[in-house]
N, C-alpha and C positions, 0 to 999 in steps of 0.2 A: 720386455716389460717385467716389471719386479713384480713382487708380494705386494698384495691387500689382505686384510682380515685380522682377526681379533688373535689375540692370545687371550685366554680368562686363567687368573691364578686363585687358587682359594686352599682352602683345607679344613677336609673333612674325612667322614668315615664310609660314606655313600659316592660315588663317581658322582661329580659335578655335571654332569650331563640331564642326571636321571632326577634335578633339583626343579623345583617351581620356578625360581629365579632366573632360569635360562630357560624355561620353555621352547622358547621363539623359536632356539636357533638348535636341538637337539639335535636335529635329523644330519646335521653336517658335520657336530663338535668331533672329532677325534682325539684322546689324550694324546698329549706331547711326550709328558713326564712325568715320575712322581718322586715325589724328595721322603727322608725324612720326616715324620712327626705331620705325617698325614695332608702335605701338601700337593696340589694337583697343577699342571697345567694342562689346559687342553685349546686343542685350536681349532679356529670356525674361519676357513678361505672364506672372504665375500668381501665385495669393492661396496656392497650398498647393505639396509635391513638393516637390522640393529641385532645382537646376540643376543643382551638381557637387559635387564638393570644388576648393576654392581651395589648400590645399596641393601638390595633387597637379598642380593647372594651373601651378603656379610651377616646383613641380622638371620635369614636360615640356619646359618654353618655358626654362626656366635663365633666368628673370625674375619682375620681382615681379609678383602679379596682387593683383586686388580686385574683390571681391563687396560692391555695393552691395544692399539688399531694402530695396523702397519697399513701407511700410503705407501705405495710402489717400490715397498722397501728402502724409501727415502729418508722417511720420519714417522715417529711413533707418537700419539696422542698417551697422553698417561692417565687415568683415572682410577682413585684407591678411593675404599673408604672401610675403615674399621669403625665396630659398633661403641665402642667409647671417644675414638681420637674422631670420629666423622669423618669428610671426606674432602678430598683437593683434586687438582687436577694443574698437569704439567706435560713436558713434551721432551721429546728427544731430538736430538739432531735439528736443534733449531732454526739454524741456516737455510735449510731446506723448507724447513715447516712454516716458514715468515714465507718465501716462494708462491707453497700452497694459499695459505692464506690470504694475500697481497697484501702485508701488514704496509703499513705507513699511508695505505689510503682511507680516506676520509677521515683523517685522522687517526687512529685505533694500529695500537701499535701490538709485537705478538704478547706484549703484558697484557693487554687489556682479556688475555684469551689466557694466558698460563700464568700458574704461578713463576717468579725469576727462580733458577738453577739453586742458592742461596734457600730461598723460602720454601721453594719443592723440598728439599733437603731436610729442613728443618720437623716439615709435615712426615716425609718419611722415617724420620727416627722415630715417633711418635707413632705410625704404624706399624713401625718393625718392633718397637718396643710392646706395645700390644699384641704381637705375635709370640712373644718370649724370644726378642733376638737383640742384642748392642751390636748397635752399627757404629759405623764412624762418618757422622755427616759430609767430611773432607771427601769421600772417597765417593760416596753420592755426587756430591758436586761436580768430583771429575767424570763421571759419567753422564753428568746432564750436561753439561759445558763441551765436550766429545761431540765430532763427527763421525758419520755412521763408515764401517771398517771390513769391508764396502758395504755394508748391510745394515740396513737402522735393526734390524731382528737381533745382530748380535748385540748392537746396543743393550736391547730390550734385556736378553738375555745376562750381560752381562751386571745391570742393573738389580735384576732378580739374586744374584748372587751377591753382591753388595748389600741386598737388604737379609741375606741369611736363609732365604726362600729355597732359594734352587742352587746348588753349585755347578760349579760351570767342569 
């Protein structure tokens, strides 16, 4: 059985743990990592519960954050939101994540659920730009269009470095 649970990325001056934002889920966060220029990741193992709200981590910190959720290290759910660009949400390893989902039934396909690899892209420049970082949307998109190698985490992970966050 693979990986469940969150990644949370943010940046601040406080451990993201110790934030209102993430209440919920403190008692399990452990940091991953920390980057440059006050960025954090930290992770919370859990198949169910919820970590926090990522809206409410961004306006605390007056920066972008993002909630990674690995299903069985198959596919990663993506949710950002910075407090001037607001927020999207997208998906990794989407082959997998249409699986999860049962995309094509009752209609409702996995657009109807993420933004396309393209448009995720577009949102992401616009939060990494908000972070003080130039991405290159191309290079986004080969990682959302990407199957997981063999891990959607590395996905995740590789993603974060694409947007300037974390290097890998």
């Amino acid at each position: 059985m693979g990986y469940w649970g969150y990644f949370v990325v943010g940046r601040g001056e406080r451990p993201l743990a110790e934030l209102d934002a993430l209440a919920g889920a403190t008692d399990g966060m452990v940091r991953r990592t920390s980057a440059p220029g006050g960025w954090q990741v930290w992770e919370y193992p859990s198949s169910d519960g919820d970590v926090g709200n990522m809206n409410a981590l961004a306006r605390e910190t007056g920066a972008p954050a993002l909630f990674g959720y690995v299903m069985n290290s198959e596919c990663v759910v993506l949710e950002a939101a910075a407090p001037e660009s607001g927020t999207w949400t997208t998906c990794l390893a989407r082959a997998a994540m249409a699986g999860y989902l049962g995309a094509g039934r009752e209609g409702l396909t996995l657009e109807d659920y993420f933004l396309e690899p393209r448009d995720a892209a577009e949102h992401a420049v616009r939060w990494a730009a908000e972070a003080g970082h130039e991405v290159n949307a191309d290079a986004l998109v080969d990682v959302l269009t990407s199957d997981p190698d063999p891990v959607a985490e590395n996905l995740f992970f590789r993603f974060l470095d694409r947007l300037g966050v974390v290097p890998l």
